[in-house]
DOVOLO-861377 format. One record per residue (C-alpha): residue number from 1; x, y negated, z negated. Coordinates in Angstrom, 2 decimals. Layout:
N
[pt NUM, [X, Y, Z]]
...
This chain:
177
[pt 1, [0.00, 0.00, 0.00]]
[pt 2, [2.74, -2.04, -0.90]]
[pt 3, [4.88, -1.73, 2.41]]
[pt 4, [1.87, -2.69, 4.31]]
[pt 5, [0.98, -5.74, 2.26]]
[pt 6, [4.02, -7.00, 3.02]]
[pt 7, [3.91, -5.94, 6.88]]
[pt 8, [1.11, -8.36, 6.72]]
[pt 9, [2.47, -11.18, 5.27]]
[pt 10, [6.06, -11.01, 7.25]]
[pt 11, [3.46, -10.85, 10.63]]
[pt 12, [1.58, -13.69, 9.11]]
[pt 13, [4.54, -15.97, 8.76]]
[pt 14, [6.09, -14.81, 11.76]]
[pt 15, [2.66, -15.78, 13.41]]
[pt 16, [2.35, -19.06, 11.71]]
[pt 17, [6.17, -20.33, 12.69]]
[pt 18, [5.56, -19.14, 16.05]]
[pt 19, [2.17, -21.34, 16.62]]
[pt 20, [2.98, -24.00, 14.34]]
[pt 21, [6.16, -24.94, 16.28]]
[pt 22, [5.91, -27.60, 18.65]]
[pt 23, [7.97, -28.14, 21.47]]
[pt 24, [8.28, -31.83, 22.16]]
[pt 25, [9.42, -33.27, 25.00]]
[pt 26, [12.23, -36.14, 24.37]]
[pt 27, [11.56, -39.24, 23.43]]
[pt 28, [13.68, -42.13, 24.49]]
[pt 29, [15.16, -44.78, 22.55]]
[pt 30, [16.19, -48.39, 22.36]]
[pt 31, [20.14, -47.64, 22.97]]
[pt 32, [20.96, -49.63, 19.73]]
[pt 33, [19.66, -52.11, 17.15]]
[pt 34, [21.29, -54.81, 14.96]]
[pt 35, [19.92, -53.74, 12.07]]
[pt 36, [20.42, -57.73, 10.73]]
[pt 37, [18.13, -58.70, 14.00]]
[pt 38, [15.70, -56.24, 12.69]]
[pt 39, [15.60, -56.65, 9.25]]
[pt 40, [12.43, -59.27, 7.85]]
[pt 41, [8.97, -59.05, 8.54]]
[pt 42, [7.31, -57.84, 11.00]]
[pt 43, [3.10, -57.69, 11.29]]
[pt 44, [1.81, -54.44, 12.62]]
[pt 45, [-0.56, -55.52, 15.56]]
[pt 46, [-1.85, -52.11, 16.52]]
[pt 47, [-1.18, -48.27, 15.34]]
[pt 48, [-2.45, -44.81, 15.75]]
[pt 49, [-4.94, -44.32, 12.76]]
[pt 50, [-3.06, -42.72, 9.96]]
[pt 51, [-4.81, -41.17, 6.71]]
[pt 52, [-2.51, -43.03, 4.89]]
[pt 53, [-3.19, -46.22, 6.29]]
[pt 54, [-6.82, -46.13, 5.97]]
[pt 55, [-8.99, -48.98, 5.19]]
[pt 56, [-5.50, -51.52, 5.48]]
[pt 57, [-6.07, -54.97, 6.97]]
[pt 58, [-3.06, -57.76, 7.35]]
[pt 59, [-0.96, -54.64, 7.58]]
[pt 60, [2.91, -55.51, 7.84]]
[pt 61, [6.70, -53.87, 7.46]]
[pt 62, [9.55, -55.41, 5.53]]
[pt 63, [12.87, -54.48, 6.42]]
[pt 64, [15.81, -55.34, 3.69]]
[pt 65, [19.51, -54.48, 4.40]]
[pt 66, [21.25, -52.80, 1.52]]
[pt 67, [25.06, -52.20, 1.48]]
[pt 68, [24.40, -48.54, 0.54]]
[pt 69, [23.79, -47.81, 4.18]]
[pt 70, [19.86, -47.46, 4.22]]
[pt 71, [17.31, -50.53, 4.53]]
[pt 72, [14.77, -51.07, 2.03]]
[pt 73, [10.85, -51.06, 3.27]]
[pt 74, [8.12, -52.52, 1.89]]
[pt 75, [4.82, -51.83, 3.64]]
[pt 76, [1.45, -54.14, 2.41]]
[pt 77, [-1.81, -54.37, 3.85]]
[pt 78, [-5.26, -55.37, 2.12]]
[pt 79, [-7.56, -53.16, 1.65]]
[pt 80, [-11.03, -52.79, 3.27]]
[pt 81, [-10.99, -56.79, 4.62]]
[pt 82, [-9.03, -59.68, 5.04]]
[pt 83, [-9.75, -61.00, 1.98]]
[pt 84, [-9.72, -57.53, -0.04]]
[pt 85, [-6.72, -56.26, -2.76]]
[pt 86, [-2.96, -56.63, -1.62]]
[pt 87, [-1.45, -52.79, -1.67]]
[pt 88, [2.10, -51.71, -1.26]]
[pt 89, [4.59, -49.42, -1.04]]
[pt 90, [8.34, -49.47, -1.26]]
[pt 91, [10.49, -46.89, 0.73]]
[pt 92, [13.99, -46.53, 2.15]]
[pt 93, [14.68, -45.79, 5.55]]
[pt 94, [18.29, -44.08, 6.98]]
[pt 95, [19.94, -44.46, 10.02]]
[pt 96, [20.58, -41.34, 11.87]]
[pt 97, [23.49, -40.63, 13.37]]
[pt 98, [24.60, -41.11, 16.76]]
[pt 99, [21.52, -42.97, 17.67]]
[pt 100, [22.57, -46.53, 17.82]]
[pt 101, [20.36, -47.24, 15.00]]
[pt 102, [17.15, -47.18, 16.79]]
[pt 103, [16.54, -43.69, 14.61]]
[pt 104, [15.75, -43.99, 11.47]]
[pt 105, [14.18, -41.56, 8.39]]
[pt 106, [11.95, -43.23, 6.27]]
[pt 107, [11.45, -42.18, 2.84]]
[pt 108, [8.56, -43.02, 0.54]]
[pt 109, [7.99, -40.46, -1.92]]
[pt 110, [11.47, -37.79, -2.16]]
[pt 111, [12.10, -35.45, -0.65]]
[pt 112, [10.07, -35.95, 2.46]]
[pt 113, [11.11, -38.34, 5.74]]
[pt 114, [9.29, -39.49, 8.59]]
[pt 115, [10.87, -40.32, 11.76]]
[pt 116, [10.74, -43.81, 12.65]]
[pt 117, [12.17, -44.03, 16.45]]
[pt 118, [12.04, -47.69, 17.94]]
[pt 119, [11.41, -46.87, 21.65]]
[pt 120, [10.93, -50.57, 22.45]]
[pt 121, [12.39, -53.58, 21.74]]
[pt 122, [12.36, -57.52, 22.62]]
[pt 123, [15.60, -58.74, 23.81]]
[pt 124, [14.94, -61.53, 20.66]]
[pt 125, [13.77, -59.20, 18.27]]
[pt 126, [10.05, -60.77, 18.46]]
[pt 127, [8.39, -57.04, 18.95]]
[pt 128, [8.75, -53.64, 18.69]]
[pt 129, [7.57, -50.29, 19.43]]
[pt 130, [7.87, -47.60, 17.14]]
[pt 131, [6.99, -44.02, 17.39]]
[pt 132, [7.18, -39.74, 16.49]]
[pt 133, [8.53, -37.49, 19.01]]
[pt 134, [5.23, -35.27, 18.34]]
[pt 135, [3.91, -38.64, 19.62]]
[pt 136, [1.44, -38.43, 16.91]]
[pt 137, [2.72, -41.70, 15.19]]
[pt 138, [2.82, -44.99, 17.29]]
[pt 139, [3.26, -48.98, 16.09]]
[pt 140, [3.16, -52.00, 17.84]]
[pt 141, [4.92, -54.47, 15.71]]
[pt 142, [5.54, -58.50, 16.35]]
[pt 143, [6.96, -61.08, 14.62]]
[pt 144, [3.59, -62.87, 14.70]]
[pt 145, [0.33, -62.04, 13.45]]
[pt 146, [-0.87, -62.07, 17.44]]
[pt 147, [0.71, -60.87, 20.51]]
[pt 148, [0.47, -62.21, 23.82]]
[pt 149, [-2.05, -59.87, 25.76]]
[pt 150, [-0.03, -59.26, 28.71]]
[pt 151, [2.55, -58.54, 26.58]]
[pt 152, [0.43, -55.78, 24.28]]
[pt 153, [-0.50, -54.85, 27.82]]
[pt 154, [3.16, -54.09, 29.36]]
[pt 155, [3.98, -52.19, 25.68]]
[pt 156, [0.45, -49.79, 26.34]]
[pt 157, [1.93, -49.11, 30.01]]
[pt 158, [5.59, -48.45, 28.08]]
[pt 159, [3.42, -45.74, 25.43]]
[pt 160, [1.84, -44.05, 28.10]]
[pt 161, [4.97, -43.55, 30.63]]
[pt 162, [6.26, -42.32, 27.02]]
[pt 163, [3.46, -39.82, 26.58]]
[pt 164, [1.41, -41.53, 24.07]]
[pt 165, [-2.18, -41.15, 24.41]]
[pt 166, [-2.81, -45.01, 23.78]]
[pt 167, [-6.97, -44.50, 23.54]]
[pt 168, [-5.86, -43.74, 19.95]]
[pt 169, [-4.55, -47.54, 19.02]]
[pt 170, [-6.44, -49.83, 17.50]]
[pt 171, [-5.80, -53.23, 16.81]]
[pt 172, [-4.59, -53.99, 13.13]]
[pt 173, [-7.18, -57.00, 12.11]]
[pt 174, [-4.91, -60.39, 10.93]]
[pt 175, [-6.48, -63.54, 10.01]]
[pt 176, [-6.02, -66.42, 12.49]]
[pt 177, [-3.68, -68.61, 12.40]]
C-alpha cells in the first residue's frame, strides 16, 4: 500500500512540474539604465490588474539608491478613490546581473522576488515600461500624473509587438492637475 501511495504522489509531482512549467518566449530589454536617472517618482498611468493592487487609486513607485547595491521602493496608492486612505509598502529591488540594469528583483515580503524588467524607456527618463517574461505583469509608468495619448498609444503598439495582451490595461485614475 505504501509503495503505491508514493507511486502516486512522485506521478503527481512529476505531473504538476511538467504542466505547471511555462515556457516563455524572451523578453527584451532596455540595454541599460542609470539607475540615478531612474531613481524618484514615478506615477503608474496604466497596469495589468493585480490582486494586490486592488482597489489603489493615485498609484505611484519610488525608487531610492542605496550604497548597498539594491534601490529602495516605496509603492502608495489610495484606496477605493481619489480621496480615500494613503497605503504603502516598502520593498527593495536588486539588479541582476549582466543585464545593464534594466533587470531587477523586487522584494517586498522575504524570501520571495518578482521580476521587474524595464522593456521601455524615454531617452529623458520621463516614462517607462515595465513588465514579467510570463507577460502576466505589465506597467506604464511616467513622470507625470498624465501621458500624452499618442505617446500611451506608441507604448500599447511596443506591449503588443512584445506579446502583451494590452486588452488587460487599464488606466490607473490620478487627479487632475
Amino acid at each position: 500500500m505504501k509503495v503505491f501511495s508514493y507511486s502516486i504522489l512522485r506521478y503527481s509531482i512529476i505531473f504538476f512540474m511538467f504542466f505547471s512549467c511555462k515556457n516563455y518566449s524572451d523578453l527584451s530589454t532596455v540595454n541599460s539604465v542609470d539607475l540615478k536617472k531612474y531613481s524618484g517618482l514615478w506615477y503608474e498611468i496604466a497596469s495589468f490588474p493585480q490582486r494586490f493592487q486592488k482597489g489603489c487609486t493615485c498609484t505611484t513607485a519610488e525608487y531610492i539608491p542605496t550604497d548597498e547595491n539594491y534601490l529602495i521602493v516605496i509603492n502608495r496608492c489610495k484606496k477605493d478613490s481619489i480621496n480615500g486612505p494613503e497605503v504603502s509598502i516598502k520593498g527593495r529591488a536588486f539588479v541582476e546581473e549582466n543585464s545593464g540594469n534594466s533587470k531587477l528583483k523586487v522584494q517586498f515580503f522575504w524570501p520571495f522576488k518578482g521580476k521587474y524588467w524595464i522593456i521601455e524607456l524615454a531617452d529623458d527618463y520621463s516614462c517607462a515600461m515595465v513588465g514579467h517574461p510570463n507577460r502576466e505583469y505589465l506597467w506604464i509608468l511616467a513622470r507625470k500624473p498624465q501621458l500624452e495619448s499618442s505617446l500611451y498609444d506608441s507604448l500599447l503598439i511596443k506591449a503588443n509587438s512584445k506579446g502583451f495582451d494590452t486588452s488587460k490595461l487599464v488606466k490607473t485614475i490620478h487627479p487632475k492637475s
